[in-house]
C-alpha positions as CSV (number, residue, x, y, z in Angstrom):
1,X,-9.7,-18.9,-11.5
2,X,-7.6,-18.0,-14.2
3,X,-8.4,-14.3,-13.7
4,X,-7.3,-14.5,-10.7
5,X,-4.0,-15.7,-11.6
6,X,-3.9,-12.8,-13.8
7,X,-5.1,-10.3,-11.3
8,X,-2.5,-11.8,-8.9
9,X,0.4,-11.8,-11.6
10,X,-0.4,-7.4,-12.1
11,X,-0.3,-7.3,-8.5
12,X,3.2,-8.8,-8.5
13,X,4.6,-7.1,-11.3
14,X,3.0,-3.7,-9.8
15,X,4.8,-4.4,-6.4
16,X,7.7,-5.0,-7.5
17,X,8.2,-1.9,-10.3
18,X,7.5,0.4,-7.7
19,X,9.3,1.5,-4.7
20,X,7.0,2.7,-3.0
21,X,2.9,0.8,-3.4
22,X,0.0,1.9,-1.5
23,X,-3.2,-0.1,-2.8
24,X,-5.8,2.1,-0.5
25,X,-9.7,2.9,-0.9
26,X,-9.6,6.4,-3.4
27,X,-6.2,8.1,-4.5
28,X,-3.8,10.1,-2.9
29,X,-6.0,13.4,-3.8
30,X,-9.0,12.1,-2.7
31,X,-8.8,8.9,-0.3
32,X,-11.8,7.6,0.4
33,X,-11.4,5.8,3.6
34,X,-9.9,7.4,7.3
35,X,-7.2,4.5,7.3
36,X,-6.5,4.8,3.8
37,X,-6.0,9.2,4.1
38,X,-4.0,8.7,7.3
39,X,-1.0,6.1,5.4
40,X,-1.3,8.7,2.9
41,X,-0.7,11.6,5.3
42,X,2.1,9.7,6.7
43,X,3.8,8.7,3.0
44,X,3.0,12.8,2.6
45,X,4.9,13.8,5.3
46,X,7.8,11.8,4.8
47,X,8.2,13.3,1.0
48,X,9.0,10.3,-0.6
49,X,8.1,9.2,-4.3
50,X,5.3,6.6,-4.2
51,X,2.3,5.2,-6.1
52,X,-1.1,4.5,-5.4
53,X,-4.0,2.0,-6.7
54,X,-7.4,2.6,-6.0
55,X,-8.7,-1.0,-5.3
56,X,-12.7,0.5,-5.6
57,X,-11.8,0.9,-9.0
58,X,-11.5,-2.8,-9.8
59,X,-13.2,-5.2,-7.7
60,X,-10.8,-8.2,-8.7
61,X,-7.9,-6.4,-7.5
62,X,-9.2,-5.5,-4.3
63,X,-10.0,-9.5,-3.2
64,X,-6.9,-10.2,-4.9
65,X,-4.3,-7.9,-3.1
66,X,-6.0,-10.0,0.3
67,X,-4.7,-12.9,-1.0
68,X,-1.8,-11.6,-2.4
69,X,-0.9,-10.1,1.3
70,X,-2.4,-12.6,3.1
71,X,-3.7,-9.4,5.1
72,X,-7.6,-9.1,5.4
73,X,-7.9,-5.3,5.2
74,X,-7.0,-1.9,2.9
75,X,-5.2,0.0,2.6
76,X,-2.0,-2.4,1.9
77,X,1.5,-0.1,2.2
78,X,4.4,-2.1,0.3
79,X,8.2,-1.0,0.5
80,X,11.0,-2.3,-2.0
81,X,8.5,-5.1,-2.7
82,X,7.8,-6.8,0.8
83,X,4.5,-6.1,2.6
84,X,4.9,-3.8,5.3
85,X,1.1,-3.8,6.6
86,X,-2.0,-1.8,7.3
87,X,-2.7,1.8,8.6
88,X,-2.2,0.4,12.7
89,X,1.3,-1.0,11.4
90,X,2.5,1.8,9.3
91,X,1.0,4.2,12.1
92,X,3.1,2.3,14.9
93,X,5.9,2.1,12.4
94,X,6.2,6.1,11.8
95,X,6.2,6.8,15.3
96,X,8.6,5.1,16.2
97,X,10.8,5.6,13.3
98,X,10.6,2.4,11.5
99,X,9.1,3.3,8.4
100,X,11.8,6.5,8.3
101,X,14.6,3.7,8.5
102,X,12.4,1.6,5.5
103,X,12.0,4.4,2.5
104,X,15.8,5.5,3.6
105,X,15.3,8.3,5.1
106,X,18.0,9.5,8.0
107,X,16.2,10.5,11.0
């Protein structure tokens, strides 16, 4: 239990350093999921800074980020440190220029 305060606690700390958080299966170079490539081509194609963790590298971090989230799947997109959603959200959210409006960029 008290690793998964821990795990919890990096998670936090993580989210809230960065702008811009994509927890996703693989990295941006190499994603290793379709949902997780596609939020990466979308973060891509707005070119805006953001970071990425690969949640196959650590097991405790990719049960934890569920919690964390209170969303069941990966990859996770995060924005000024409030949970935006999954690949269907941030899809729906590009085309219609949500997300744009999100990272600050003028459409």
């Amino acid at each position: 239990m008290e690793a998964l305060k821990e795990t919890l606690k990096k998670i936090d700390d993580e989210v809230k350093a960065n702008n811009i958080l994509l927890y996703m299966k693989g990295d941006r170079t190499m994603p290793r999921c379709g949902f997780s490539a596609q939020v990466v081509q979308i973060l891509n194609s707005l070119q805006v800074e953001y970071e990425t963790r690969d949640v196959l590298a650590d097991q405790n971090v990719r049960e934890a980020v569920k919690q964390y989230s209170e969303w069941p799947t990966l990859p996770q997109l995060y924005v000024k440190g409030e949970f935006v959603g999954g690949c269907d959200i941030v899809t729906e959210m590009y085309q219609n220029g949500e997300l744009q409006d999100l990272v600050g960029i003028k459409s």
